[in-house]
BARONU-396063 format. One record per residue (C-alpha): residue number from 1; chain; x, y, z. Coordinates in Angstrom, 1 decimal. Each point is the difference from the previous one (the first is absolute). Layout:
<atoms>
{NUM, "A", {X, Y, Z}} ...
</atoms>
This chain:
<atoms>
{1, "A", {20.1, 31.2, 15.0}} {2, "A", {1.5, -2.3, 2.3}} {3, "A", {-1.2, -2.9, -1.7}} {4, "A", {2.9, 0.8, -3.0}} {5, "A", {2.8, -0.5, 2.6}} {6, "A", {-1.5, -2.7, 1.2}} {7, "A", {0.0, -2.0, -3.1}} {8, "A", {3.2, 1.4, -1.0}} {9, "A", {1.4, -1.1, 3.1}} {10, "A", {-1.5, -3.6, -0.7}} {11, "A", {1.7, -0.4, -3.1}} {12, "A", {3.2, 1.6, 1.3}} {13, "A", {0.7, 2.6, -1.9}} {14, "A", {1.9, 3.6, 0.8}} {15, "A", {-1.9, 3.0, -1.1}} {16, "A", {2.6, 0.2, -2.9}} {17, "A", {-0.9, -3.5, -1.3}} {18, "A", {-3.4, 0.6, -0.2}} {19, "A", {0.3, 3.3, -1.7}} {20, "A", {2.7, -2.5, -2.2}} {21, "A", {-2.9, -2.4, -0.7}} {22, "A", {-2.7, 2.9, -0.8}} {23, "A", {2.3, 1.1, -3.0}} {24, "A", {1.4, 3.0, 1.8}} {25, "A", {-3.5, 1.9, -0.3}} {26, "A", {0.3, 1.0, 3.2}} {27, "A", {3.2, 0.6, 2.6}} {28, "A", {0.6, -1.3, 3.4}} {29, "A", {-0.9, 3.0, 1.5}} {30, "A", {-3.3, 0.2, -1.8}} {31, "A", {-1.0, -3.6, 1.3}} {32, "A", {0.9, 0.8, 3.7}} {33, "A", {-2.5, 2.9, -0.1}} {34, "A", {-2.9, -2.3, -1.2}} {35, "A", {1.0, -2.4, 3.1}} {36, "A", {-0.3, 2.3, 2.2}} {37, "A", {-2.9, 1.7, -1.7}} {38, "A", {1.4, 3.4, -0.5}} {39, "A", {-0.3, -0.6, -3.8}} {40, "A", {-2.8, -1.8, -2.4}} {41, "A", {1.0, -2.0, -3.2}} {42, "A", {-1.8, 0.4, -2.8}} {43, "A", {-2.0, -2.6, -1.4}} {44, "A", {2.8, -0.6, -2.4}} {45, "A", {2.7, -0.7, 2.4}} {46, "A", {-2.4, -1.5, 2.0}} {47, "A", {-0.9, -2.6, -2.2}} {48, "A", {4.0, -0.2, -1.3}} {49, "A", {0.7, -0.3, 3.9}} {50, "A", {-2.5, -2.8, 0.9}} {51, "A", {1.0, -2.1, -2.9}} {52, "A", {3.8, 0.1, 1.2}} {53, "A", {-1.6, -1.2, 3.7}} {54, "A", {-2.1, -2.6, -1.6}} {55, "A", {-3.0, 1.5, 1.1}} {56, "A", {-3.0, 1.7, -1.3}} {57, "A", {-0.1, 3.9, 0.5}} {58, "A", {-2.8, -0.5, 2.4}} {59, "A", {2.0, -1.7, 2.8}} {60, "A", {2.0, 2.8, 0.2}} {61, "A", {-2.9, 2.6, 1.3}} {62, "A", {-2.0, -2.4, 1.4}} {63, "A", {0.3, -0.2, 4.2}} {64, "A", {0.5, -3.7, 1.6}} {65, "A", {-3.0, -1.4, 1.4}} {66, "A", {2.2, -1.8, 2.9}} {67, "A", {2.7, 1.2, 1.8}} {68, "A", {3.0, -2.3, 0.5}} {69, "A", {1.6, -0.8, 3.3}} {70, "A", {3.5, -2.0, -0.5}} {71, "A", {1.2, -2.0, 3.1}} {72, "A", {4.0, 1.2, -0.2}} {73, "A", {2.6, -1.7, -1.6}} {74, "A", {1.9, -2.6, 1.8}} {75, "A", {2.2, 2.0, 2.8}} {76, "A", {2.8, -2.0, -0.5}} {77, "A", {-0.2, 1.2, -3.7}} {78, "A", {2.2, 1.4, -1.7}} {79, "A", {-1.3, 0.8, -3.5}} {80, "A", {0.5, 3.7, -1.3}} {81, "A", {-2.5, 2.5, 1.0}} {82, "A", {-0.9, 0.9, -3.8}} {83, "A", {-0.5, -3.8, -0.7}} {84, "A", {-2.8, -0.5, 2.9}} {85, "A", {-1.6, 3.5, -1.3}} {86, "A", {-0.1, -1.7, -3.4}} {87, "A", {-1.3, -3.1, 1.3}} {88, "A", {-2.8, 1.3, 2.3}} {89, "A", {-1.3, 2.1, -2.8}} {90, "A", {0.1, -3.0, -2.5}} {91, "A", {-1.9, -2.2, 2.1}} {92, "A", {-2.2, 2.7, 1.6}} {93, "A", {-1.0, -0.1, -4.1}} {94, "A", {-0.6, -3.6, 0.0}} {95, "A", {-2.2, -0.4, 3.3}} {96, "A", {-2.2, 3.1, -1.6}} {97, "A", {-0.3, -1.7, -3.4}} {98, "A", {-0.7, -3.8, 2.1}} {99, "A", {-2.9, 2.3, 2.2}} {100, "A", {-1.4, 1.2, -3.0}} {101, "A", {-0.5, -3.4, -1.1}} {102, "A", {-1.4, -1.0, 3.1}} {103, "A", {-2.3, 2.8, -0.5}} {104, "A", {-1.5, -1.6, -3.6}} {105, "A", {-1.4, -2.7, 2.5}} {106, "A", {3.3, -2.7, -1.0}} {107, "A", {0.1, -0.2, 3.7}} {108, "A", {-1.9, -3.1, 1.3}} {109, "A", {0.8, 0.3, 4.0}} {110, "A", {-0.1, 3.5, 1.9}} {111, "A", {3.1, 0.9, 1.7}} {112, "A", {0.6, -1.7, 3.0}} {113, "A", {4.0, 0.6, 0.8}} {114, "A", {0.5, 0.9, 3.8}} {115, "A", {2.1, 3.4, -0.3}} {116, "A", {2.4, 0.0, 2.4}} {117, "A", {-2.2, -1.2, 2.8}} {118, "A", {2.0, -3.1, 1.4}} {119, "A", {1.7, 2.0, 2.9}} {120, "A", {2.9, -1.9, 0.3}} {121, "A", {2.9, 0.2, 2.9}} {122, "A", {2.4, -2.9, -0.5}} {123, "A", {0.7, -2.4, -2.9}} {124, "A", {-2.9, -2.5, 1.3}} {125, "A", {-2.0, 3.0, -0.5}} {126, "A", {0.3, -0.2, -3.6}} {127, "A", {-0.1, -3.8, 0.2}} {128, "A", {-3.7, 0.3, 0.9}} {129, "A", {-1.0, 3.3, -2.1}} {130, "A", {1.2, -2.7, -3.5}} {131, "A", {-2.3, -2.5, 1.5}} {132, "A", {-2.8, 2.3, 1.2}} {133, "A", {0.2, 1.0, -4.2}} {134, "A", {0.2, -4.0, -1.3}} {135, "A", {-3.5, 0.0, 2.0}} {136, "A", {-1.1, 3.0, -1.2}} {137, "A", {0.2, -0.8, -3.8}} {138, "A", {-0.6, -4.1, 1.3}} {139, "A", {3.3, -1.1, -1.5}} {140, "A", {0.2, -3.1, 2.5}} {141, "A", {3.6, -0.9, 0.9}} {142, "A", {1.1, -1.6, -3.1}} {143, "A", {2.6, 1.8, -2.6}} {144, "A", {-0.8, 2.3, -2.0}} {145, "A", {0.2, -1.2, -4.0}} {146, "A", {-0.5, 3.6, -1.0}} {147, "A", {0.7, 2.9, 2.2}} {148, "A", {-0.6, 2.5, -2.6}} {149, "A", {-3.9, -1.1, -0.6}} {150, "A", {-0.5, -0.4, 3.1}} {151, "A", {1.1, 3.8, 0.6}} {152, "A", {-2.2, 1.0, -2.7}} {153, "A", {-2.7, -1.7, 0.8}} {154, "A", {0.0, 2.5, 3.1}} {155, "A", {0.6, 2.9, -2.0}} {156, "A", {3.7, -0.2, 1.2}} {157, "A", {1.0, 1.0, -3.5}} {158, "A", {3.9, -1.1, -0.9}} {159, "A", {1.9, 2.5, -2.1}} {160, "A", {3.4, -0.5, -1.2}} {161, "A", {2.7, 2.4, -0.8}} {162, "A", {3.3, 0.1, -2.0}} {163, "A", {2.2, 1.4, 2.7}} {164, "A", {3.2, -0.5, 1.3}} {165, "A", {1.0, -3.2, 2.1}} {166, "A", {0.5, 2.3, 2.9}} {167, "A", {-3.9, 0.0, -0.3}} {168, "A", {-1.6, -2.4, 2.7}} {169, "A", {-4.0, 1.3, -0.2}} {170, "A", {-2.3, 2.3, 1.3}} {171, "A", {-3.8, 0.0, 0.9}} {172, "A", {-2.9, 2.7, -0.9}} {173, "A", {-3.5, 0.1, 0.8}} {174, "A", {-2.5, 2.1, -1.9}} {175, "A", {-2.6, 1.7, 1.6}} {176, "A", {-2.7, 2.4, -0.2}} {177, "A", {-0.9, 3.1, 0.6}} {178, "A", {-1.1, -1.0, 3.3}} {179, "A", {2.9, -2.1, 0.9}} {180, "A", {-1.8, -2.6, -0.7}} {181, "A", {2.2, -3.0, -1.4}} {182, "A", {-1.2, -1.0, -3.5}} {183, "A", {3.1, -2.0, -1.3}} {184, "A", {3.9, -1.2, 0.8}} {185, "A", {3.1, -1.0, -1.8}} {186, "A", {3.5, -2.1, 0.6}} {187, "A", {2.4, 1.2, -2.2}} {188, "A", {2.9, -1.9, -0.8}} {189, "A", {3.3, 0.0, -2.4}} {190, "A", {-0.3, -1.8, -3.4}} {191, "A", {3.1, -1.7, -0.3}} {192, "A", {-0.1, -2.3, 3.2}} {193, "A", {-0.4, -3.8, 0.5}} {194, "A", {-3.8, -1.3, 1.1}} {195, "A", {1.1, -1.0, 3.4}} {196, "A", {1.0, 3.6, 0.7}} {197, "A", {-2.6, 1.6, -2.0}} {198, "A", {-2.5, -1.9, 2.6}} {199, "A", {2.1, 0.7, 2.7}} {200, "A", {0.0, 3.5, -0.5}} {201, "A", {-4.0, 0.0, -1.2}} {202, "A", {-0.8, -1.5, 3.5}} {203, "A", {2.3, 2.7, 1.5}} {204, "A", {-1.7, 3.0, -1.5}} {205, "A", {-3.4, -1.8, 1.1}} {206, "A", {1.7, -0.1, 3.5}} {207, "A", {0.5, 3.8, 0.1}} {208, "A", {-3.2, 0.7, -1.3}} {209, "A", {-2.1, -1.9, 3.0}} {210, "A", {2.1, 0.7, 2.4}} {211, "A", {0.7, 2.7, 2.8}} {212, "A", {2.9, -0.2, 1.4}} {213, "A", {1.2, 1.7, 3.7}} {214, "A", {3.0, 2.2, -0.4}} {215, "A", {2.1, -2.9, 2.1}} {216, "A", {-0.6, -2.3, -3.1}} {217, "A", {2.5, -0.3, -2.6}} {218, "A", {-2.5, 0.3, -3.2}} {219, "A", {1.7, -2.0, -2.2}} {220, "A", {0.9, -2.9, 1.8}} {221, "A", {-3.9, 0.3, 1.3}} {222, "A", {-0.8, -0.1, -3.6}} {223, "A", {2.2, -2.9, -1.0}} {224, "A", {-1.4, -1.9, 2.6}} {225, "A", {-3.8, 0.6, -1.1}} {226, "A", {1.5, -1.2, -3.3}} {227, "A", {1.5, -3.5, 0.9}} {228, "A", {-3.1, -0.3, 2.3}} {229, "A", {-2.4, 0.8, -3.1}} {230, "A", {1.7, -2.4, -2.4}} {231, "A", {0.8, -2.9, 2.2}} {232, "A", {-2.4, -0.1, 3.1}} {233, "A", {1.2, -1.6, 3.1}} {234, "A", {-2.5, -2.8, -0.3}} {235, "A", {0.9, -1.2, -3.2}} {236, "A", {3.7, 0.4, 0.1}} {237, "A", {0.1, -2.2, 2.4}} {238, "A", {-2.0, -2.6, -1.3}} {239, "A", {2.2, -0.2, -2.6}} {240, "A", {3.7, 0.3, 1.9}} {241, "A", {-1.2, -0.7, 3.8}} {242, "A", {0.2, 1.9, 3.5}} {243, "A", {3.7, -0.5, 0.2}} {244, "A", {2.8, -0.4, -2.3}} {245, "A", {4.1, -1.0, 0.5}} {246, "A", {0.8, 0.5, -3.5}} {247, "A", {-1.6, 0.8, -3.4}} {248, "A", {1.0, -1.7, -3.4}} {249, "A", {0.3, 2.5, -3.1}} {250, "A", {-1.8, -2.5, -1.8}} {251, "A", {-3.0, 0.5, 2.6}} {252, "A", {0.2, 3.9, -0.3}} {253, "A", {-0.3, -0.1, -3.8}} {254, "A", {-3.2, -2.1, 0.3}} {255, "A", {-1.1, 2.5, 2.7}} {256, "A", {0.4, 2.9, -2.3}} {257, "A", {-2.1, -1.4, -2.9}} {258, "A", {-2.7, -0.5, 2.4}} {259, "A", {-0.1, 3.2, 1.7}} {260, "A", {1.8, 2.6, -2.6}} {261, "A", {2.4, 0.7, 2.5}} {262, "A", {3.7, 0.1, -0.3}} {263, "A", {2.2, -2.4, 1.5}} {264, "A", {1.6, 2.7, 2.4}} {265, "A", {-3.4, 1.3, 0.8}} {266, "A", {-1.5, -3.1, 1.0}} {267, "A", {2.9, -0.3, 2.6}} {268, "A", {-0.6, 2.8, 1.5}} {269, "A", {-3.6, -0.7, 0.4}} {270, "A", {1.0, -3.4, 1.2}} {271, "A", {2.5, 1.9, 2.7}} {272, "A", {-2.9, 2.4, 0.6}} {273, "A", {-2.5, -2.8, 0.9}} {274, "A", {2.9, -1.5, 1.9}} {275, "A", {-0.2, -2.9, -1.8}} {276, "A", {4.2, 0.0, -0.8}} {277, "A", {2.4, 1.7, 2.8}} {278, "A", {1.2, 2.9, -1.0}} {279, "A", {3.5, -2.0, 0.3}} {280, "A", {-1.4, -2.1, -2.5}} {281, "A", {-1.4, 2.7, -2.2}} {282, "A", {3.1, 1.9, 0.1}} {283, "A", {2.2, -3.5, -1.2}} {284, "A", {-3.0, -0.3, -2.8}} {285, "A", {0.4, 3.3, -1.3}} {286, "A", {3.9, 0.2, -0.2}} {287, "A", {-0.2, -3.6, -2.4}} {288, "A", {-2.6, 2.2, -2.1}} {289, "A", {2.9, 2.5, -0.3}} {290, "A", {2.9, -2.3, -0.8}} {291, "A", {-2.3, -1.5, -2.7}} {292, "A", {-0.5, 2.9, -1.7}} {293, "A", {-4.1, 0.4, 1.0}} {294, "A", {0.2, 2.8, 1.8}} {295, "A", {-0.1, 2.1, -3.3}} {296, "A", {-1.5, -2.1, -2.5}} {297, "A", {-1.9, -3.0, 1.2}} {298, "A", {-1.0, -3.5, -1.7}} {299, "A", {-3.2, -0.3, -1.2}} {300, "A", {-1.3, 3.2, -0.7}} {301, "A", {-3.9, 0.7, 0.5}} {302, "A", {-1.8, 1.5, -2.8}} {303, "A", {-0.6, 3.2, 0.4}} {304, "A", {-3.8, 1.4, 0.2}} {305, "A", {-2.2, 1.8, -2.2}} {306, "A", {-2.9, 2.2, 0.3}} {307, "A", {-3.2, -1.5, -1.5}} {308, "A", {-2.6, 2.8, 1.3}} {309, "A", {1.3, 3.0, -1.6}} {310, "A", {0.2, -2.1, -3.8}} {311, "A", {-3.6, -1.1, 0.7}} {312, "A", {-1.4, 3.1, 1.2}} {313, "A", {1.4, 2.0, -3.0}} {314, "A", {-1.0, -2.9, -2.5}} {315, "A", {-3.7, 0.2, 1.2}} {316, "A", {0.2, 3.5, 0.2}} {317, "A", {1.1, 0.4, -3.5}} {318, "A", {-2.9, -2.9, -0.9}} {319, "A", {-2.5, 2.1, 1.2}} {320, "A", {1.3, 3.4, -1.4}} {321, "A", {0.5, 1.7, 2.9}} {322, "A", {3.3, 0.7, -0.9}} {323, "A", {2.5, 0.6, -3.5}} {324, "A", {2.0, -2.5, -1.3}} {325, "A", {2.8, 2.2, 0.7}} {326, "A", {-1.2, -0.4, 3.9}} {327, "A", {-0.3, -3.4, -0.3}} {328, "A", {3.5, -0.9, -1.4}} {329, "A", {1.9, 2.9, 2.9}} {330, "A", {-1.6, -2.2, 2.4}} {331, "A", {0.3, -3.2, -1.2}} {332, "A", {3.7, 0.9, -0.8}} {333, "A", {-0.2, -1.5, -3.5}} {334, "A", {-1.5, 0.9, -3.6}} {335, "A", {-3.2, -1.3, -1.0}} {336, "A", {-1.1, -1.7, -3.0}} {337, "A", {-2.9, 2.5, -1.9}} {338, "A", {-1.5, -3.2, -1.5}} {339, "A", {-0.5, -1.3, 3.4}} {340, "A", {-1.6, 3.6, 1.3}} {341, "A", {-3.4, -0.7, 1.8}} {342, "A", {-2.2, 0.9, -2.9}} {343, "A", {1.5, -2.7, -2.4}} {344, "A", {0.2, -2.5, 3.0}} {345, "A", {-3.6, 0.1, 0.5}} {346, "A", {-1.0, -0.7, -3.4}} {347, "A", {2.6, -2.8, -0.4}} {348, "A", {-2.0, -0.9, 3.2}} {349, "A", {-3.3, 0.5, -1.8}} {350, "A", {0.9, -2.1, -2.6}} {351, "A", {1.3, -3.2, 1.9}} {352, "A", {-3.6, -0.3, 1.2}} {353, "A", {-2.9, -2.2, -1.5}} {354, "A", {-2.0, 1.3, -2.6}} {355, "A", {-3.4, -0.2, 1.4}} {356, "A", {2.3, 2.2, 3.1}} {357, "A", {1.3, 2.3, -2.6}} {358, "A", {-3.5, 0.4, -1.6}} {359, "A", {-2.3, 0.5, 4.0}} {360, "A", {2.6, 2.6, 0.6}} {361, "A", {-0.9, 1.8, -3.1}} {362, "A", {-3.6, -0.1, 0.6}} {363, "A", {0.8, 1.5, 3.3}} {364, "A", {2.0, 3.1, -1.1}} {365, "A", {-2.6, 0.4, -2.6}} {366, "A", {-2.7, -0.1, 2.6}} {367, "A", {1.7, 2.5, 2.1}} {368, "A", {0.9, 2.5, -3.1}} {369, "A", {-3.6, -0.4, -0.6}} {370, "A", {-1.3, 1.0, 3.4}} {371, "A", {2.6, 2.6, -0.4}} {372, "A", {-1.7, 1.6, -3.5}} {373, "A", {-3.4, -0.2, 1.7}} {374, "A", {0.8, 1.8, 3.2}} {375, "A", {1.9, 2.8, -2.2}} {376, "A", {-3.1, 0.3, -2.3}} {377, "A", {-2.7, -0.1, 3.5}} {378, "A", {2.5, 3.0, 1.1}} {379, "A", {-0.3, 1.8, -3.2}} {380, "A", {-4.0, -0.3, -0.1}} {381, "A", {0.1, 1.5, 3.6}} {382, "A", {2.1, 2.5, -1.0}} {383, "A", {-1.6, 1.3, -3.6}} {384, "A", {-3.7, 0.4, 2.5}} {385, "A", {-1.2, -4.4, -1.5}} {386, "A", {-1.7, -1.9, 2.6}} {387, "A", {1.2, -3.9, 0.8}} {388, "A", {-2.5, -2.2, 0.9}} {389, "A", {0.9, -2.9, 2.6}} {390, "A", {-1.6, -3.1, -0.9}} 
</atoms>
């Protein structure tokens, strides 16, 4: 019964809260025993248990078709260990419920997301691994408008949590019984500004596709991949030049609408590129400070939003492949009954032309027909009647 702690885990809670938000029915002790299968619920707790979760009774038994593999948390982190338990098995949740949606055929590309297999030995190492992925997925050089489609479009699927702002993001990939990759996620805080929600998107991509040697610092490896993902080399400079004495705030604020980068980020890259000195950056970065940017910056860049998982979960729901119930966990809001699929295709039905309306009808009749006539051919055969074939 691991799959209890692992939910409980997602939503946070101590063994005594969730024995707190089952009534009491059951103590703390009880509930560890069915974690670590040494006791089974019955079906009444069980179904009182899964409805404190959120989840139906059968996600509790049922195994995971796909393992998943986290790339660790930031080194430099310094988040509580209870807080990156609750957030691996949170988003461990999300990737499974995102692959199972993959699996009802809302997927329109396979899987093509290099696992770690950029080896990379220095910082222009992970220069070329973000360009050798722009080709891959035939991004060109230009900015990104919308780094979060494009990640989904490649089945890079982007999963945000409410954690604490000690929380920078962490990577998964889900695979298969044979280690075989079938999905990935970036997962990323909530409650941050778009610039650093990209930044940190681009960084998670960074650790996914790349393998670093143990003389590599990861994360400044993976920062780099970032600023060279968001704002290739080629068009950077087209739009600042090879070389650079000074830069104007007014310049950088254009700069970050274009490529969703912050202000302070787009020095670096600049300093990186060697574009500004790192005299220069240095001067450029203290005048953020005394101007209060460094903390809060002007301009702020909407923040993202994940398109896929509403669609996928819509359609799914359209099609009845899942609840409503389903449908609204995933889409992360309530639905309207009077818009559930059934009613939405007759309000369909109805918006079309009457001579439509009226060939569709003769259709479904037709095929009810055919229907009767098979069932009544079956039952001759059956009762000993011959059928004659004309």
């Amino acid at each position: 019964m691991t799959r209890i702690k692992q939910f409980r885990l997602a939503r946070g809670y101590s063994l005594d809260e969730l024995a707190s938000a089952m009534g009491g029915i059951v103590t703390k002790q009880a509930l560890s025993k069915y974690e670590r299968g040494l006791s089974v619920p019955s079906a009444h707790v069980l179904t009182r248990l899964a409805g404190a979760l959120g989840v139906k009774a059968m996600r509790l038994w049922a195994e995971p078709e796909l393992s998943v593999r986290f790339v660790a948390f930031r080194k430099r982190s310094t988040l509580p260990v209870k807080a990156q338990t609750a957030i691996r098995a949170l988003a461990t949740e999300k990737l499974e419920e995102r692959t199972r949606l993959q699996e009802y055929g809302f997927a329109l590309v396979a899987f093509e997301v290099p696992i770690e297999k950029y080896e990379v030995t220095s910082e222009a190492d992970a220069e070329e691994a973000a360009s050798k992925v722009r080709d891959l997925w035939r991004l060109g050089v230009d900015p990104i408008a919308n780094l979060t489609a494009v990640l989904e479009d490649h089945l890079v699927h982007v999963i945000e949590v409410d954690a604490p702002v000690k929380f920078d993001g962490i990577s998964a990939v889900a695979e298969s019984e044979d280690g075989k990759a079938k999905a990935a996620a970036v997962v990323s805080r909530t409650a941050c500004p778009g610039d650093r929600q990209r930044l940190s998107l681009a960084h998670e991509l960074g650790h996914l596709v790349m393998k670093p040697s143990k003389k590599v610092d990861e994360e400044r490896a993976a920062f780099r991949f970032a600023g060279a993902f968001l704002a290739p080399r080629a068009s950077l400079q087209r739009e600042v030049g090879d070389r650079r004495t000074s830069v104007r705030i007014e310049e950088l604020l254009i700069l970050k609408q274009r490529f969703g980068m912050s202000m302070q980020a787009l020095l670096k890259r600049m300093s990186d590129l060697e574009i500004i000195t790192a005299t220069t950056y240095k001067w450029a970065c203290v005048h953020l400070s005394r101007l209060g940017y460094r903390k809060e910056e002007p301009q702020p860049i909407r923040r993202e939003v994940s398109e896929w998982l509403r669609q996928a979960g819509l359609r799914c729901w359209a099609e009845g492949l899942i609840t409503q119930l389903e449908a609204e966990h995933l889409v992360g809001q309530r639905l309207d009954e009077k818009e559930s699929p059934t009613s939405l295709r007759r309000r369909a039905f109805l918006t079309l032309p009457m001579e439509e309306r009226r060939r569709i009808l003769e259709e479904q009749a037709t095929q009810i027909q055919k229907s009767y006539d098979a069932d009544d051919s079956w039952r001759q055969i059956q009762e000993g009647g011959i059928v004659e074939h004309k």
